[in-house]
Every structure is written in structure tokens, then in C-alpha cells.
C-alpha positions in Angstrom: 151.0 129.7 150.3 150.4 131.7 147.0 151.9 131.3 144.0 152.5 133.2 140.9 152.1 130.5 137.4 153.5 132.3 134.2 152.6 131.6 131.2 151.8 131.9 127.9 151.2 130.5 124.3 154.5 129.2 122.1 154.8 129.5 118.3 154.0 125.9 118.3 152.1 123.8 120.4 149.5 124.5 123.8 149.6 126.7 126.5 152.8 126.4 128.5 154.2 127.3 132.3 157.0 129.0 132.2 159.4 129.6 135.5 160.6 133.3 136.4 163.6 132.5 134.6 161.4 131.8 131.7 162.4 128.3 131.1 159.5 125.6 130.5 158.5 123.4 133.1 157.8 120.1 132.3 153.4 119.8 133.2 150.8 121.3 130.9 148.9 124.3 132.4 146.5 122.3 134.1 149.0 119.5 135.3 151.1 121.9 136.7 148.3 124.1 139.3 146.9 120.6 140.3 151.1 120.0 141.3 150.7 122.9 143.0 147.9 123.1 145.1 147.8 118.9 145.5 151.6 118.2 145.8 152.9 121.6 147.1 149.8 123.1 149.2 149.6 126.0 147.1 146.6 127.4 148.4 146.1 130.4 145.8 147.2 130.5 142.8 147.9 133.9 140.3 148.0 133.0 136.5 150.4 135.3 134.9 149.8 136.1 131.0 153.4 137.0 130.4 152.9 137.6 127.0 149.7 139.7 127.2 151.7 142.3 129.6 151.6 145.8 128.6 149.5 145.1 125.6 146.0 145.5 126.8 144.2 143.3 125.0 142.4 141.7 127.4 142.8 138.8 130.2 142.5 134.9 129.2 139.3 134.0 129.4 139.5 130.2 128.2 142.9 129.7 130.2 141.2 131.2 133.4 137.7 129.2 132.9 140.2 126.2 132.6 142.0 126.4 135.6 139.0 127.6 138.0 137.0 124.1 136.7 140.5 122.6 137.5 141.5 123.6 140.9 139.7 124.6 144.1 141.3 127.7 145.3 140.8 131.4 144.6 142.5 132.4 141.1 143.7 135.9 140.7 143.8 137.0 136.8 146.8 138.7 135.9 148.0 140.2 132.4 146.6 142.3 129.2 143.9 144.4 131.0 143.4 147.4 129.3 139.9 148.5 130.2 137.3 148.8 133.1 135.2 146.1 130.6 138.1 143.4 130.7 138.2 144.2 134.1 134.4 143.4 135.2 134.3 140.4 132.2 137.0 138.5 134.3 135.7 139.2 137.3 132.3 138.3 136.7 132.2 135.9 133.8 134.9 133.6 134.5 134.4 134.3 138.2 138.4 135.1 138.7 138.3 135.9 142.3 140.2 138.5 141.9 142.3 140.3 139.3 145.7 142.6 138.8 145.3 145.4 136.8 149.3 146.3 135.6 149.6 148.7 132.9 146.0 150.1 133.2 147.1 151.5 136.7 150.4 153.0 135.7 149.6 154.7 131.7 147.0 156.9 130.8 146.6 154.9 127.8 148.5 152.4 125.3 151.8 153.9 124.7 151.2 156.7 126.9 153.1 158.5 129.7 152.8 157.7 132.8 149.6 158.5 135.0 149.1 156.8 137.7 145.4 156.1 137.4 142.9 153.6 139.8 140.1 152.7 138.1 137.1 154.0 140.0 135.5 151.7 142.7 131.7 151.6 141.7 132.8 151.4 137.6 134.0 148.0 138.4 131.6 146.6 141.1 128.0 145.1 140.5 125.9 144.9 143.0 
């Protein structure tokens, strides 16, 4: 089973999950994907920076580092990217296991038109 987690940073206080409907749930962060993979059998887990989407600015580096020392399943990074460097940094310094690329894909640039636009294959890749 994979799940998506949302969530993002309130006015006040830490780092929060959020449901679809965007109502708080009750765990931290970290309580809530070790519910998920130890209570529920989540088996990969997608952490969703809702508040980072469409802004290109970057992934979550500490919140991603956090949760891959915390659970044992493949993390897929999801919200802010904006460049083929945010791209390869969460890739291969937090050692996401994979990551969604939103915005990037879909606009030639911040506040751009639409261009649909795949980042190239061996810009991203280190061998």
C-alpha cells in the first residue's frame, strides 16, 4: 500500500499532517508515518509539501532527512521543485528514493504558460 502524507508548516508551532480535506490529524510528522507503515502496512510513503506547491523553492530537505532516519520504506519527495538542482539534491543528498516534479513538468518557468517540459534524463542522473 502507498500513501500520500500532506503537510506543511503552521503560523505557529511544528511541522503538521494534514488530511486531503486539510484538517489536522492528531500525530506529529514523524508519529504519524511510523502509524502508517507500523499500524496500517503502509509500505511507501509520498510526503507532500502542500505549501511549497507551485512555488519552486525547493523540496524539504530536513523534513525528508527526518522521515527516511524514521521509517524503513522508500520515500518519494513531493512539492516546491523548481530546478534540475533541487531535483538531483533530493535525490542524492537526502537519498529520497524517488521524487515528483509538479510544476517544473507543466510551466516553462515561475508564472509562466504552460509548456509541458521533462527534464532531460542524463541532467538528473549520476552515475
Amino acid at each position: 500500500m502507498i500513501t500520500c502524507s500532506n503537510f506543511q508548516k503552521p503560523l505557529i508551532g511544528s511541522m503538521r499532517a494534514y488530511s486531503y480535506l486539510g484538517y489536522k490529524i492528531k500525530y506529529t510528522l514523524t508519529d504519524y508515518a511510523k502509524y502508517l507503515t507500523t499500524n496500517l502496512g503502509v509500505r511507501e510513503l509520498m510526503l507532500y509539501r502542500v505549501d511549497r506547491r507551485g512555488t519552486w523553492e525547493g523540496y524539504d530537505h530536513e523534513v525528508i532527512n527526518d522521515l527516511l532516519n524514521t521509517v524503513e520504506i522508500p520515500v518519494i519527495a513531493c512539492g516546491g521543485c523548481g530546478s534540475i538542482e533541487d531535483l538531483k539534491t533530493v535525490l542524492y543528498k537526502t537519498n529520497a528514493n524517488a521524487a515528483a516534479i509538479g510544476s517544473m513538468a507543466v510551466y516553462s518557468k515561475k508564472g509562466m504558460g504552460v509548456l509541458i517540459n521533462f527534464p532531460n534524463r542524463e541532467a538528473v542522473i549520476q552515475e
